[in-house]
C-alpha positions as CSV (number, residue, x, y, z in Angstrom):
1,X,14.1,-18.6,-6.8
2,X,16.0,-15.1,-6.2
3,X,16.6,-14.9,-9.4
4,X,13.7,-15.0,-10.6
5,X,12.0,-12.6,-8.0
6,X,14.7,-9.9,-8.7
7,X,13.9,-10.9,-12.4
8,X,10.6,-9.8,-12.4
9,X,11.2,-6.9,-9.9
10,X,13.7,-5.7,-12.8
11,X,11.4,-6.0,-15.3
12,X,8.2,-4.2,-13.3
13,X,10.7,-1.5,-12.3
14,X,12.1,-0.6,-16.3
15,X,8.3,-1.4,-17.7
16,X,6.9,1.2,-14.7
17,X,9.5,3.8,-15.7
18,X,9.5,3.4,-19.5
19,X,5.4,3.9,-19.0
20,X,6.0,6.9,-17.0
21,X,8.2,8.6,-19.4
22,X,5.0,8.3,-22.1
23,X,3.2,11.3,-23.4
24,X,-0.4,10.3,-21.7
25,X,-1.6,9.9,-18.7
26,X,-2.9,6.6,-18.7
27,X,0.4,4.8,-19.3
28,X,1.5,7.3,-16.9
29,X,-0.7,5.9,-14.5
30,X,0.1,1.9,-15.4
31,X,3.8,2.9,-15.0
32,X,3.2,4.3,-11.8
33,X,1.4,1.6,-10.6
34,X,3.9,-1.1,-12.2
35,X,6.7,0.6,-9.7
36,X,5.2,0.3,-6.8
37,X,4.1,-3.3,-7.6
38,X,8.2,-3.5,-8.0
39,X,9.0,-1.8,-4.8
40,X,6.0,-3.9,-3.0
41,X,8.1,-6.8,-4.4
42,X,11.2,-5.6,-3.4
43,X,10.4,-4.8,0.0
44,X,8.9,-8.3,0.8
45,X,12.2,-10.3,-0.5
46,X,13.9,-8.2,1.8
47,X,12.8,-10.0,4.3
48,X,14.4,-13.4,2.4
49,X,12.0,-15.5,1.2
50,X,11.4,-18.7,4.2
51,X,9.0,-21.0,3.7
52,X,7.3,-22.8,6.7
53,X,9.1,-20.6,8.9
54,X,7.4,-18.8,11.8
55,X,7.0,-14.6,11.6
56,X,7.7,-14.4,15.4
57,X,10.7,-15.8,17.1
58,X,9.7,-17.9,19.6
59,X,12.4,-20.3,20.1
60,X,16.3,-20.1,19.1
61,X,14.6,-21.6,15.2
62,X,15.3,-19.3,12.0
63,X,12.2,-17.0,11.4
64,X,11.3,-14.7,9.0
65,X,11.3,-10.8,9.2
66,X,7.9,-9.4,10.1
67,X,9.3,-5.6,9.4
68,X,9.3,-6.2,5.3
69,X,5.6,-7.8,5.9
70,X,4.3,-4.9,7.7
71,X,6.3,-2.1,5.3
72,X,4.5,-3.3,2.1
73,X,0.9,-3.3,3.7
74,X,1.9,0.5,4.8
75,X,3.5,0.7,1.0
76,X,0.7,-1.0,-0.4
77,X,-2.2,1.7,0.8
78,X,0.5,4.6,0.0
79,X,0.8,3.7,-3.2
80,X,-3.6,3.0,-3.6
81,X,-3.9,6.9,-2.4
82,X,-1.5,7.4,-4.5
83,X,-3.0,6.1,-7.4
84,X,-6.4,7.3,-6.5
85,X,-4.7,11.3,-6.4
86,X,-3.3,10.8,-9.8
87,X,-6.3,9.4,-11.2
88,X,-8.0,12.9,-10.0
89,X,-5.1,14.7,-11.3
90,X,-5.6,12.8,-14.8
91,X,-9.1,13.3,-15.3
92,X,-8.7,17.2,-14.1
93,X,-6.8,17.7,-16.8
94,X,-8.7,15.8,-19.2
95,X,-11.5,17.5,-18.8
96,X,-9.4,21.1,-18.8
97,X,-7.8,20.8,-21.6
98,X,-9.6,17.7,-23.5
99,X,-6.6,15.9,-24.1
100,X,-4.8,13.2,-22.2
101,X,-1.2,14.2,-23.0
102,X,0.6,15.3,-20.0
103,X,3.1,17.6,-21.7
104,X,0.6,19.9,-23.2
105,X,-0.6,23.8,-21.7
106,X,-4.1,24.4,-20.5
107,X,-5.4,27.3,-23.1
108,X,-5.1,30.4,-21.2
109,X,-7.7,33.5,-21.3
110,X,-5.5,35.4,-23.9
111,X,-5.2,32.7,-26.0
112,X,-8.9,32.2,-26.0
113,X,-9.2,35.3,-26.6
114,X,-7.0,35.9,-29.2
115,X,-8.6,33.4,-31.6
116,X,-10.8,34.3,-34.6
């Protein structure tokens, strides 16, 4: 069962950051998304995965961790305000320059005014 959990934590991790590297801004924000899904993941099997195990020690039994539990709900609305700024950001841009691609300049006044 580990292995598969840091499996697919692997794999959200290097499909979030080979998204991220792309030249738009949507796969820019999938990738971004995709990591923290990964470090959401990561976080939570911190915390070794126990099944049927209580979250609060109450008697000398194993328990699980509550800390990983409550560090991916505080991960999870970082990474939704997050998303929601870069979102903003995107469609700022968009609209600026009318392209999606994240590597290009926004036309300045003397180039505007330099054309024919």
């Amino acid at each position: 069962m580990e292995t598969l959990v840091a499996a697919a934590i692997g794999l959200m991790t290097a499909s979030g950051i080979y998204l991220m590297l792309r030249g738009q801004s949507f796969p820019v924000i999938i990738g971004l998304t995709f990591l923290s899904y990964a470090v959401n993941l990561f976080l939570f099997a911190m915390g070794r995965l126990a099944i049927d195990r209580p979250p609060i020690l109450t008697t000398p039994a194993p328990h699980a961790d509550p800390l990983p539990q409550a560090l991916v709900l505080t991960a999870i609305v970082i990474s939704f305000g997050m998303t929601a700024l870069i979102v903003v950001l995107a469609l700022r841009g968009y609209l600026e320059t009318g392209s999606d691609r994240v590597d290009e300049r926004a036309p300045t006044p003397e180039s505007e005014e330099a054309r024919p």
